[in-house]
C-alpha positions, -999 to 999 in steps of 0.1 A, spaced: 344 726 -263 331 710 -296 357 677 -287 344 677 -249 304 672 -267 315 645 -286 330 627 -256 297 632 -235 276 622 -266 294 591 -272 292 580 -236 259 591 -228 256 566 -261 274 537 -251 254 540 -216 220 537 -235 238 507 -254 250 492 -223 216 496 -207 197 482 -238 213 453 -238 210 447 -201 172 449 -208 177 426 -229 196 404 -213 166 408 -184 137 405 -210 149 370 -219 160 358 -186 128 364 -172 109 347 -206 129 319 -199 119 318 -161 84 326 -169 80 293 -198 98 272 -171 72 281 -144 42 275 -169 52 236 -170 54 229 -136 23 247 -129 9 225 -156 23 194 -144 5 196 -111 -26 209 -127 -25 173 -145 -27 164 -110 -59 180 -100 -33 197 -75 -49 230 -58 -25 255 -71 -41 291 -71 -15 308 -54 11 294 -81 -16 305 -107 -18 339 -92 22 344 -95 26 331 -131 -7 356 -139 17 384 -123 46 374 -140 29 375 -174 18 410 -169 51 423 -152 70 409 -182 44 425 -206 51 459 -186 89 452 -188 96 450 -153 118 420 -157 130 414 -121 98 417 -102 90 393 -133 116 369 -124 110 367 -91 71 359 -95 75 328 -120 106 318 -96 76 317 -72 49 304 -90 72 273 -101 85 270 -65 47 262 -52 36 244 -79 67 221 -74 62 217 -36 24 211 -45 38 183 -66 62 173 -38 35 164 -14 14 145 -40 39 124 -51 53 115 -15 18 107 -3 8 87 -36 43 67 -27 32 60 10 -2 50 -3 16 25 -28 40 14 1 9 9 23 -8 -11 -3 22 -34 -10 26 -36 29 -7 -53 28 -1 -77 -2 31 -90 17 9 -93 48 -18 -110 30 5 -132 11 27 -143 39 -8 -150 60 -17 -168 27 15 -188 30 11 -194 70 -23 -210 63 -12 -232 33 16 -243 60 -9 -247 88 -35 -269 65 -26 -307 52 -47 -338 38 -44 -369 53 -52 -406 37 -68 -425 56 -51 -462 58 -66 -498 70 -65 -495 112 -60 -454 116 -86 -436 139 -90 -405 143 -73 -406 176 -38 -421 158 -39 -398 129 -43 -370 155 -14 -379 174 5 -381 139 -2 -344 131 26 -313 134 -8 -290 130 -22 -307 161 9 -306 181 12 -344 184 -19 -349 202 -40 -375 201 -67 -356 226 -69 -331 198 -86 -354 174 -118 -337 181 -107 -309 155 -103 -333 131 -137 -345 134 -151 -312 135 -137 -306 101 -140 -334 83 -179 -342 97 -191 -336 63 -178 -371 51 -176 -383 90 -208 -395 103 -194 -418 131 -159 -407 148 -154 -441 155 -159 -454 121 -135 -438 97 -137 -450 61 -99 -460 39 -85 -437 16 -106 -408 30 -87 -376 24 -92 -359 56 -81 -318 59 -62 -311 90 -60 -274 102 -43 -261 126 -63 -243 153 -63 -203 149 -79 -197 185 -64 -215 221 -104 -220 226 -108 -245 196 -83 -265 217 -100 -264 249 -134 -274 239 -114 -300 219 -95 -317 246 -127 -314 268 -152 -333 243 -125 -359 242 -120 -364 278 -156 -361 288 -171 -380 258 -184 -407 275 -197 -443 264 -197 -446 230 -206 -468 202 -195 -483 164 -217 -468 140 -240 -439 151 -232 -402 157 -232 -400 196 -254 -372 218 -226 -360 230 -204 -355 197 -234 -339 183 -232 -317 207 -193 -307 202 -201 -302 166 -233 -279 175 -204 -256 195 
C-alpha cells in the first residue's frame, strides 16, 4: 500500500512537472508572438495606416498573456500582425502604382519632349532662298513648298515681308501638330493673290491674324 502511494505521488508529480513546463513552453511562445505582432503594428502605424482592429487584437493579446491564457494569446497577436501586415500590403502596393504612374508620365513627357525636339529645326537662310524653296527643303513640312505659309507664320517676328527674306536669318521650322495648320496654310498660299517686294500684304496679314 505504502509503495502503491509513492508511485501515485511520483506521477501525479511528474504530471505537474510535465504540465509546468508545457506552460512554459506556451508562456514564451506566445511572448514571442505577441513582440512580433507589436512591430508590425508599429510599422504601419509609421504609416498613418488605420489599424484599430490590429490594435484591438494586440490590446487582447496583452491581457490574455497577463491572465495566462497562452493560446487564445497566440492566436490574437497571430491576428493582430496578420492585419497590420495586410494593412501594410495595400499601402505599399498602391504607393508602387502611384510611383509607376508617375514614371509612366515622365517617360510620356520625355518621349513628347524628344518628338518635339525632332519635329523643330533652324534653318540659315542663304543668298537666293525664299521662303517657298526652303519650304520645299523641309522633312517637318513634308517637302512642300505650299506649306511655306507655316514658316512665315513662325518666323513673322523677324519677317516683315514674305517675299523679302534677309541672309543668314535663323529661321525655326516646326512641324505642324493640327491637319488644320495645314489647310489654312496651303489655302493662304494658293489664294494669296497679287503681291509685292517689300510691304506686308492685306492678305498675309490676314493669315497671320488666324
Amino acid at each position: 500500500m505504502y509503495k502503491s502511494l509513492l508511485l501515485l505521488a511520483a506521477f501525479l508529480m511528474i504530471n505537474a512537472c510535465a504540465g509546468t513546463a508545457k506552460d512554459q513552453d506556451l508562456s514564451i511562445t506566445a511572448e514571442e508572438k505577441y513582440n512580433q505582432a507589436i512591430v508590425v503594428v508599429a510599422k504601419a502605424k509609421s504609416y498613418n495606416l488605420n489599424i484599430g482592429e490590429a490594435e484591438s487584437q494586440l490590446g487582447q493579446a496583452k491581457v490574455q498573456m497577463d491572465e495566462e491564457q497562452y493560446n487564445e494569446s497566440i492566436v490574437s497577436s497571430e491576428e493582430a500582425g496578420r492585419l497590420a501586415a495586410n494593412a501594410i500590403d495595400v499601402y505599399q502596393y498602391a504607393e508602387a502604382k502611384t510611383a509607376q504612374g508617375i514614371e509612366e508620365q515622365s517617360r510620356i513627357a520625355a518621349t513628347d519632349a524628344k518628338h518635339l525636339s525632332e519635329a523643330t529645326s533652324e534653318y540659315v537662310v542663304r543668298p537666293g532662298d525664299t521662303l517657298w524653296s526652303i519650304a520645299a527643303t523641309q522633312k517637318n513640312l513634308n517637302y512642300d513648298a505650299l506649306n511655306w505659309p507655316l514658316i512665315y507664320r513662325e518666323n513673322q517676328s523677324i519677317i516683315d515681308d514674305p517675299d523679302l527674306i534677309i541672309s543668314n536669318a535663323v529661321l525655326r521650322i516646326t512641324a505642324p501638330t493640327q491637319p488644320g495648320q495645314i489647310v489654312e496654310a496651303r489655302r493662304h498660299a494658293e489664294t494669296r493673290g497679287y503681291w509685292s517686294i517689300g510691304s506686308r500684304e492685306e492678305t498675309d496679314q490676314k493669315y497671320l491674324q488666324q
